[in-house]
N, C-alpha and C positions, 0 to 999 in steps of 0.2 A: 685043115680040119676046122670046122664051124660051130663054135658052139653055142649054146640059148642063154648065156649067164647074161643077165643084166649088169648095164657099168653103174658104177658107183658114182655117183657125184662128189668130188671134191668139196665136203662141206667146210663153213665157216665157223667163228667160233659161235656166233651165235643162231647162226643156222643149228649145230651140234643143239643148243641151250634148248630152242623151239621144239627141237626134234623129240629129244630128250623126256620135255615138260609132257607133250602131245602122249608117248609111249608111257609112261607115270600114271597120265591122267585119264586116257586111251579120249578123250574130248574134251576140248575146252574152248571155249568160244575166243573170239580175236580182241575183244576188250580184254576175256582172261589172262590173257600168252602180255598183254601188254602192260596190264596190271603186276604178273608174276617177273615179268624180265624186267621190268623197268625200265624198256625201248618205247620208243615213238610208236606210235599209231602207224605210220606210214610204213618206217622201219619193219614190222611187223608184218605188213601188206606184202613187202615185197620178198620178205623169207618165204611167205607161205606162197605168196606167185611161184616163187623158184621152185618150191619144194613141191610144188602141183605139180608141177611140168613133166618131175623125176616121178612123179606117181608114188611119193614117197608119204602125201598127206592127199586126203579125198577133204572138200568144202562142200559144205551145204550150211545150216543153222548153227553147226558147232564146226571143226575144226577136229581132222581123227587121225591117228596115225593108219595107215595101209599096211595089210601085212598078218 
């Protein structure tokens, strides 16, 4: 039997943190998220890479959570 649930990504802790702020603030731009976590620029880049992927954050001029 087959069913349509989407899997869960295994998030990180500060995967969890971005996720979190984004769902708070429901947008916040990628200086924001870098400003509020105290992570790297790049670090930051690559949360929201990952978290694209899972269709968990949509990008454009701000940064949203999905959902």
């Amino acid at each position: 039997m087959q069913t349509d649930i989407p899997l869960i990504p295994d998030l990180g802790r500060n995967d969890r943190r971005v996720l979190g702020l984004l769902f708070r603030h429901r947008a916040l731009t990628q200086s924001g998220l870098v400003e509020q976590t105290q992570l790297t620029q790049q670090s930051v880049s690559r949360i929201l890479a990952r978290l694209g992927e899972t269709g968990l954050v949509g990008t454009g001029g701000r940064v949203s959570a999905e959902g």
